[in-house]
C-alpha positions as a Markdown table, in Angstrom:
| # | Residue | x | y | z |
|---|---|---|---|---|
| 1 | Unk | 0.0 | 0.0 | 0.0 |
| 2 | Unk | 3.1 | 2.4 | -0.1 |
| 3 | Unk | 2.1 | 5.4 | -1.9 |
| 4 | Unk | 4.2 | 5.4 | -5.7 |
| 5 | Unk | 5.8 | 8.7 | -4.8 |
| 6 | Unk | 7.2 | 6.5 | -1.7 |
| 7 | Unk | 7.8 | 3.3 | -3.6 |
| 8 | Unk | 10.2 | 5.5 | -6.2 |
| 9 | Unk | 11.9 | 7.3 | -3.5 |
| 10 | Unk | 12.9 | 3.7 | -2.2 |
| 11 | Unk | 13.8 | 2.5 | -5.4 |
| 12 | Unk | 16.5 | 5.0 | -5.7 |
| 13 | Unk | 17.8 | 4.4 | -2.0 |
| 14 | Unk | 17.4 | 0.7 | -2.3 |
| 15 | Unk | 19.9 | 1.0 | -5.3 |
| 16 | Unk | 22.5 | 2.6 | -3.4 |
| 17 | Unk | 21.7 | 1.1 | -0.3 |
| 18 | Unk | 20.2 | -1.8 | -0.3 |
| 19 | Unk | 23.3 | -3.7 | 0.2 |
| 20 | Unk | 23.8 | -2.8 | 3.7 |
| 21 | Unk | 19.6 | -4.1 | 4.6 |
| 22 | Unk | 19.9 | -7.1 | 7.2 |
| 23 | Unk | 18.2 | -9.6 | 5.8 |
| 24 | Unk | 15.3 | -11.1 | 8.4 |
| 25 | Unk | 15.7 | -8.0 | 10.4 |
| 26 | Unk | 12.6 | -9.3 | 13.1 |
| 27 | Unk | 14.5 | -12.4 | 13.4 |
| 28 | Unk | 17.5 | -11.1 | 15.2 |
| 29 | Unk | 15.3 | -8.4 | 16.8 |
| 30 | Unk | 13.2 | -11.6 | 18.4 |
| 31 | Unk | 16.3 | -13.4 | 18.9 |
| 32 | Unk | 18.1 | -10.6 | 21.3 |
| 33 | Unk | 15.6 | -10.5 | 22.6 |
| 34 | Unk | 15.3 | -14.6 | 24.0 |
| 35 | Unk | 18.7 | -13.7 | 24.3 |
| 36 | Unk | 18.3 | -10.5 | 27.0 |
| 37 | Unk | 15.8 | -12.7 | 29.0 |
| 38 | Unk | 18.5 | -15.4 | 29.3 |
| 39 | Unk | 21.5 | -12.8 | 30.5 |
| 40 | Unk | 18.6 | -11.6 | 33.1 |
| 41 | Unk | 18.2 | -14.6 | 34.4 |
| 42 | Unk | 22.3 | -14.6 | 35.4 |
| 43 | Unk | 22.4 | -10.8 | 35.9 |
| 44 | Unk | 18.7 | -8.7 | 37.0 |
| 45 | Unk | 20.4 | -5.5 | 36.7 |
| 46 | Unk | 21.4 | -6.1 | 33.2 |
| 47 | Unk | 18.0 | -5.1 | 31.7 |
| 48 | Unk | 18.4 | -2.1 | 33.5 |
| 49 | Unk | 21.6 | -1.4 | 31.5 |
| 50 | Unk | 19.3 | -1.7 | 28.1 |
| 51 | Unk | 16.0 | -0.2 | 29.2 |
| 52 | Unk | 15.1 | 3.1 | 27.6 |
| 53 | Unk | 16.3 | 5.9 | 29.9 |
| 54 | Unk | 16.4 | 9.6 | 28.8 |
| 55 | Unk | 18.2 | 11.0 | 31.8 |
| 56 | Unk | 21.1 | 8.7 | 31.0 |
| 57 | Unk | 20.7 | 8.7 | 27.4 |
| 58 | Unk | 21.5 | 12.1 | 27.7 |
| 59 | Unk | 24.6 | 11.5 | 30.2 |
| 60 | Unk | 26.1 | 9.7 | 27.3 |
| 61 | Unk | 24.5 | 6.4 | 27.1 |
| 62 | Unk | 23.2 | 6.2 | 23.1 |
| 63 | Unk | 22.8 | 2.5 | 23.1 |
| 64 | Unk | 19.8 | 2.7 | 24.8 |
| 65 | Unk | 18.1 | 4.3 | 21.9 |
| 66 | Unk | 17.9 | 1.3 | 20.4 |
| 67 | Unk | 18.3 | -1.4 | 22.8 |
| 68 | Unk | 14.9 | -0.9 | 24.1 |
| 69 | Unk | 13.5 | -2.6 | 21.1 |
| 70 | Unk | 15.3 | -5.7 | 22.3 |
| 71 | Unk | 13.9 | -5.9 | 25.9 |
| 72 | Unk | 12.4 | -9.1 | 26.8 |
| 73 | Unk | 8.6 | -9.3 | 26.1 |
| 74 | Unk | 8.1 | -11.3 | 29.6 |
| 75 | Unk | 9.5 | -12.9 | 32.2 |
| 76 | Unk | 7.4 | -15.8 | 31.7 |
| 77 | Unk | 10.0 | -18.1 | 29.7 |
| 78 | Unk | 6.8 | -19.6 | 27.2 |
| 79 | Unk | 5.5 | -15.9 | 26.3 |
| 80 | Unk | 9.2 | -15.4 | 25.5 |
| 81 | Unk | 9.2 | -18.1 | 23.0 |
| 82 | Unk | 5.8 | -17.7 | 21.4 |
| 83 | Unk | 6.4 | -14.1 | 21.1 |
| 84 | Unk | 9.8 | -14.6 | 19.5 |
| 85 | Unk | 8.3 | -17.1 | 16.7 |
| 86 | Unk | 5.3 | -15.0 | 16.1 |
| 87 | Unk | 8.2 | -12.5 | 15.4 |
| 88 | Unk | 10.1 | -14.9 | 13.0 |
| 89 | Unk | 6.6 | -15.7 | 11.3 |
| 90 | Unk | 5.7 | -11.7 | 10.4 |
| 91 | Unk | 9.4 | -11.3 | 9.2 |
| 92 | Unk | 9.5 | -14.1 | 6.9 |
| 93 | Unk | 5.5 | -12.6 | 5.8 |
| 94 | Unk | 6.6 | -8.6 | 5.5 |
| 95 | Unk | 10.1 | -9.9 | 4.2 |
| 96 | Unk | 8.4 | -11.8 | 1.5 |
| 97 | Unk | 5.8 | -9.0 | 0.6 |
| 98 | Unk | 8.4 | -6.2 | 0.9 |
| 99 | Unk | 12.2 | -7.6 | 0.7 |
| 100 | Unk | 14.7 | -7.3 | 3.4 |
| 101 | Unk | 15.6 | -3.2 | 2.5 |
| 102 | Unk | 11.8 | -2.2 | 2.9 |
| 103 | Unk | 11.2 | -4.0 | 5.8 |
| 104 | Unk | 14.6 | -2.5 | 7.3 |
| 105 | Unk | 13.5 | 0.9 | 6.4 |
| 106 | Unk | 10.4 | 0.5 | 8.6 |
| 107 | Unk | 11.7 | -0.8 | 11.3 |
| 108 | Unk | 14.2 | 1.1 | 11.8 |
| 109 | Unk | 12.4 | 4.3 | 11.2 |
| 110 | Unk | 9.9 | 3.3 | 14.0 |
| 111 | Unk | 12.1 | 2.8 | 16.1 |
| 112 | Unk | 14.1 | 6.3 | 15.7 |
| 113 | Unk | 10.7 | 8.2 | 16.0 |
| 114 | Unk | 9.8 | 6.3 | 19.1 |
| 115 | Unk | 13.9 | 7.1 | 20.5 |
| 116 | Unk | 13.9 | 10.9 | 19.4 |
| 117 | Unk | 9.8 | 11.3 | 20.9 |
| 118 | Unk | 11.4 | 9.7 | 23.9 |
| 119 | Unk | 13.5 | 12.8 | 24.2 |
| 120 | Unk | 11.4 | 15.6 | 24.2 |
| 121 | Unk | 11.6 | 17.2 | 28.1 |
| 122 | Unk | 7.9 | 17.0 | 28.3 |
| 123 | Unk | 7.7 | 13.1 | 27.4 |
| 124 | Unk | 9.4 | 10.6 | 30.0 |
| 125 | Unk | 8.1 | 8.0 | 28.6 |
| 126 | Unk | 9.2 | 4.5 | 29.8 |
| 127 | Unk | 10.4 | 1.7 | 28.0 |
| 128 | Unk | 7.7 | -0.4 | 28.0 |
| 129 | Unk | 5.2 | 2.0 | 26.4 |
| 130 | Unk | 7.9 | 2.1 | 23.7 |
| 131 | Unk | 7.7 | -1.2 | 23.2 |
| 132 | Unk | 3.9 | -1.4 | 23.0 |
| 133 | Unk | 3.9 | 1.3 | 20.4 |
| 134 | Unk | 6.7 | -0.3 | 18.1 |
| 135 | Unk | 5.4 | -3.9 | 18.6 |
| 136 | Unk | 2.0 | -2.4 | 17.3 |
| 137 | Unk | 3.6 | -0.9 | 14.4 |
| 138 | Unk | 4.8 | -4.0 | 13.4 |
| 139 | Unk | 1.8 | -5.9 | 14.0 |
| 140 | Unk | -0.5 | -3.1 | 12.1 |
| 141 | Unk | 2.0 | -3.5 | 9.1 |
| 142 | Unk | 1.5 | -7.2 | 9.0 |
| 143 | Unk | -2.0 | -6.8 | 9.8 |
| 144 | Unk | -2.7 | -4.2 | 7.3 |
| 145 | Unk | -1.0 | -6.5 | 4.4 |
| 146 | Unk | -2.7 | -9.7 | 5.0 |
| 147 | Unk | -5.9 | -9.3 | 6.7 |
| 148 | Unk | -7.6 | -12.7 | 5.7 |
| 149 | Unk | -4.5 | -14.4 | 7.5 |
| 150 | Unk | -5.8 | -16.9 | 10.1 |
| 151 | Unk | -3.6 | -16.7 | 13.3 |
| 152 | Unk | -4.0 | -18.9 | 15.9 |
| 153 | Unk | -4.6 | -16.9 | 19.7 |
| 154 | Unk | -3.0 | -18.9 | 22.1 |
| 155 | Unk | -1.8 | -21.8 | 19.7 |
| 156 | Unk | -5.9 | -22.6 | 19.8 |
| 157 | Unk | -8.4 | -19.9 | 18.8 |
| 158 | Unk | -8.7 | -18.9 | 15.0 |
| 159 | Unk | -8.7 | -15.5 | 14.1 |
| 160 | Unk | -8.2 | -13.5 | 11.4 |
| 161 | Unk | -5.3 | -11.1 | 11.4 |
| 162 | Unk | -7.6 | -7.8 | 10.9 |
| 163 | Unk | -9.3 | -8.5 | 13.9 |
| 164 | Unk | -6.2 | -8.7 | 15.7 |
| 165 | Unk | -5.6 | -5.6 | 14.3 |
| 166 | Unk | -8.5 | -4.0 | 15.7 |
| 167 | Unk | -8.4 | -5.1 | 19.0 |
| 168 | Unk | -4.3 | -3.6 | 19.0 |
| 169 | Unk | -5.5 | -0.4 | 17.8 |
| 170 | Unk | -8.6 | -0.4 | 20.2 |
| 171 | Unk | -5.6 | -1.1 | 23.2 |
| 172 | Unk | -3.9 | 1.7 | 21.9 |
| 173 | Unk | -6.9 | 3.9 | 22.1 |
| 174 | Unk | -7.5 | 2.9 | 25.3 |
| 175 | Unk | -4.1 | 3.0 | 26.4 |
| 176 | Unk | -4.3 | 6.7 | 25.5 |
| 177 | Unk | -7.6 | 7.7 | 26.9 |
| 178 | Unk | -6.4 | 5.9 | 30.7 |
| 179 | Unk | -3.1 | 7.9 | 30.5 |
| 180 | Unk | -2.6 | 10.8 | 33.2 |
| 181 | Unk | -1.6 | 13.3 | 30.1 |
| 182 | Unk | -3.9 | 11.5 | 27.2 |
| 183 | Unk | -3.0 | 14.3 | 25.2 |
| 184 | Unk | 1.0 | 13.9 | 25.4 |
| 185 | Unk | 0.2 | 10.2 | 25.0 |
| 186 | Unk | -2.0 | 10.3 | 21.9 |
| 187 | Unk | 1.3 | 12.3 | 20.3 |
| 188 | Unk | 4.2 | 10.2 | 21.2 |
| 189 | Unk | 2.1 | 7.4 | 19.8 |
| 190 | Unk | 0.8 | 9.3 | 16.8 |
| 191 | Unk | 4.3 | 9.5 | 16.0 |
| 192 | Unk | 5.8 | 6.0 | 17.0 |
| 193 | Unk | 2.6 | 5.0 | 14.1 |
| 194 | Unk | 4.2 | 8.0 | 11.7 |
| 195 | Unk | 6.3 | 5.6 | 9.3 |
| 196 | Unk | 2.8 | 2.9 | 9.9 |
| 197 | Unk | 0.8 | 6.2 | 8.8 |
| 198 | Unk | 3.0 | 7.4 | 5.2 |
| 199 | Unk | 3.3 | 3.9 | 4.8 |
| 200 | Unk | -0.1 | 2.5 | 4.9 |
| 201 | Unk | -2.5 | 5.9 | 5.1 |
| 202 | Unk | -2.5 | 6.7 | 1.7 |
| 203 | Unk | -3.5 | 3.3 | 0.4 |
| 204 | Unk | -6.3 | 3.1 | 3.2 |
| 205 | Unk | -7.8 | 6.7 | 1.5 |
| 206 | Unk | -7.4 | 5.1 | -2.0 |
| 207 | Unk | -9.1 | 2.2 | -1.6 |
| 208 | Unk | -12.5 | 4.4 | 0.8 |
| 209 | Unk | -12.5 | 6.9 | -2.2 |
| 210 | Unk | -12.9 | 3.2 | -5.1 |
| 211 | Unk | -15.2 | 1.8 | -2.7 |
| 212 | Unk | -17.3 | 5.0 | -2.5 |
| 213 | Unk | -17.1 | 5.1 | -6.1 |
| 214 | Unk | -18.1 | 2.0 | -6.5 |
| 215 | Unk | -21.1 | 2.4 | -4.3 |
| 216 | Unk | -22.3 | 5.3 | -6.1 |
| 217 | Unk | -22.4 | 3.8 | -9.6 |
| 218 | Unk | -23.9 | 0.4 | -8.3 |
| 219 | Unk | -26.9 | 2.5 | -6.7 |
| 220 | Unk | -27.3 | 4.7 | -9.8 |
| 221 | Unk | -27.0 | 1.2 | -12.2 |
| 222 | Unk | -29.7 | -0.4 | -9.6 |
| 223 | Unk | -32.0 | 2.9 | -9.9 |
| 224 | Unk | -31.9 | 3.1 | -13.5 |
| 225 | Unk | -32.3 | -0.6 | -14.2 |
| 226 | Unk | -35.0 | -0.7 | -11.8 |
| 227 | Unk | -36.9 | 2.4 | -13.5 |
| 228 | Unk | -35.6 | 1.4 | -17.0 |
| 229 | Unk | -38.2 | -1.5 | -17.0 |
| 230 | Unk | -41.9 | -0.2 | -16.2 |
| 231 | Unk | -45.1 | 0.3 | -17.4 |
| 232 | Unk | -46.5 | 3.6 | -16.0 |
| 233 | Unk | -44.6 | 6.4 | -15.8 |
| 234 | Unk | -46.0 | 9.7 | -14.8 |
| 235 | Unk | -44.8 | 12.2 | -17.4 |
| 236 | Unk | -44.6 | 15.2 | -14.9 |
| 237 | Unk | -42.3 | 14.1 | -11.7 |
| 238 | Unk | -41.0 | 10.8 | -13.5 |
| 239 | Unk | -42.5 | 8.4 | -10.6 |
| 240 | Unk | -43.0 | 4.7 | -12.0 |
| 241 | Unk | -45.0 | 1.8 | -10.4 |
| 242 | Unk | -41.5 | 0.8 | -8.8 |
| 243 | Unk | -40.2 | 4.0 | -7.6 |
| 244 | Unk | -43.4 | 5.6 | -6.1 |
| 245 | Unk | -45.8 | 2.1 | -5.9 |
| 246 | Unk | -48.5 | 3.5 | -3.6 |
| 247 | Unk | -49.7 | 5.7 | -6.2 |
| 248 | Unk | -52.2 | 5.4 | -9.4 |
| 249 | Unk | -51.8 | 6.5 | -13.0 |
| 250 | Unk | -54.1 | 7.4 | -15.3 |
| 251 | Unk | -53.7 | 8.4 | -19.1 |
| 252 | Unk | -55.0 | 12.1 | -19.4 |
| 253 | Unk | -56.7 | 13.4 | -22.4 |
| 254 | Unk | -53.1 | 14.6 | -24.2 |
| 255 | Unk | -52.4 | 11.2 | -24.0 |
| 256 | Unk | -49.7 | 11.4 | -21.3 |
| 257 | Unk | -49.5 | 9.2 | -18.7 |
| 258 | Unk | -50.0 | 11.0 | -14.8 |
| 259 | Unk | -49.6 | 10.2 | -11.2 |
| 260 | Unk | -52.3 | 10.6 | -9.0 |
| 261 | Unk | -50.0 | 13.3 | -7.3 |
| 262 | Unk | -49.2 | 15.3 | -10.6 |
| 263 | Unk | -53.4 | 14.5 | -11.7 |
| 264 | Unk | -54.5 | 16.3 | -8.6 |
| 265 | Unk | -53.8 | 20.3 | -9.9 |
| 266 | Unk | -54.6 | 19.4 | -13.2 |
């Protein structure tokens, strides 16, 4: 759904730059990030060496722009692993849709947008949040490419990946509204959706502006099929048998057919 202006502009940079894309990008991202829970285990205070901290960020301590993204999604060892293969199944998807260079674009964009909103004074934003925004983005993307994908919820329930969808952007929205500063929290997470947004936005307008289209011609092709075949027709106001069926028509003396509506002046 990337707009074309968008799709050229990455043409060009993937031709100078698309050597240096990681290929399966979410892999190794998922993979850290089994690999952080581990060292936890051995070492608690090592996730606080990784966790998203602007005070210390700002002290000189720049790899925690981007370690955050890396932080384990539990502490439960089987939500680790579950997350971490759901994470290897929407690379291999958005990878296969996209290629490695697209897919590295967005991530990593996401991620910078979350780490810079991070560093506005106002913000102080914790890790975690970050993490629920950029996990979203990811999950929207996916979401937003293959809707009719059947994912199983839990390894049991069937559902369709637009659902899912739904109910992350409805936790978002709630996430937002339940905030002390909803209004600070609706931005930072307007902008961790930014590169979901120029990414997908366009496409969504597209297709509401076809199907509207669409709508409008099939109702006028319906109307005029269903008045293109009648009897009476009242040569005044144009009402048929179908159109208007609670009235009468009569042929007047000029030999025109009339409504009861249109006969009544007369």
């Amino acid at each position: 759904m990337i707009h074309e202006k968008g799709n050229r502009l990455l043409d060009q940079l993937e031709r100078r730059f698309g050597r240096l894309a990681l290929p399966r990008i979410l892999r190794w991202i998922a993979g850290f990030q089994v690999l952080t829970w581990a060292l936890s285990l051995l070492s608690p205070e090592f996730l606080g060496w990784i966790d998203y901290n602007r005070g210390a960020i700002l002290d000189g301590q720049v790899w925690r722009l981007f370690t955050w993204a890396v932080y384990p999604a539990s502490d439960f060892v089987l939500f680790v692993i579950i997350a971490a293969m759901f994470m290897f199944f929407i690379n291999d998807s958005l990878e296969a849709e996209w290629d490695s260079f697209r897919l590295n674009v967005y991530v990593f964009a996401s991620i910078l947008v979350l780490s810079l909103a991070g560093l506005a004074p106002i913000a102080m934003v914790p890790g975690y949040f970050l993490n629920t925004v950029f996990y979203s983005a990811i999950f929207l993307a996916f979401a937003s490419l293959f809707p009719n994908q059947v994912i199983h919820l839990f390894g049991i329930i069937p559902i369709k990946a637009k659902w899912l969808g739904w109910a992350n952007f409805a936790f978002l929205v709630a996430m937002i509204l339940t905030a002390p500063n909803p209004f600070l929290t609706g931005g930072l997470v307007l902008i961790g959706l930014l590169p979901f947004l120029l990414t997908f936005a366009p496409g969504f307008v597209d297709a509401y502006r076809r199907e509207s289209t669409a709508k409008v011609r099939r109702h006028k092709f319906e109307r005029e099929t269903a008045a293109g075949d009648t009897f009476h027709e009242c040569a005044t106001c144009g009402a048929t048998e179908k159109t208007h069926p609670e009235r009468e028509f009569r042929v007047s003396a000029d030999g025109n057919e009339y409504c009861d509506s249109c006969r009544k002046p007369l």
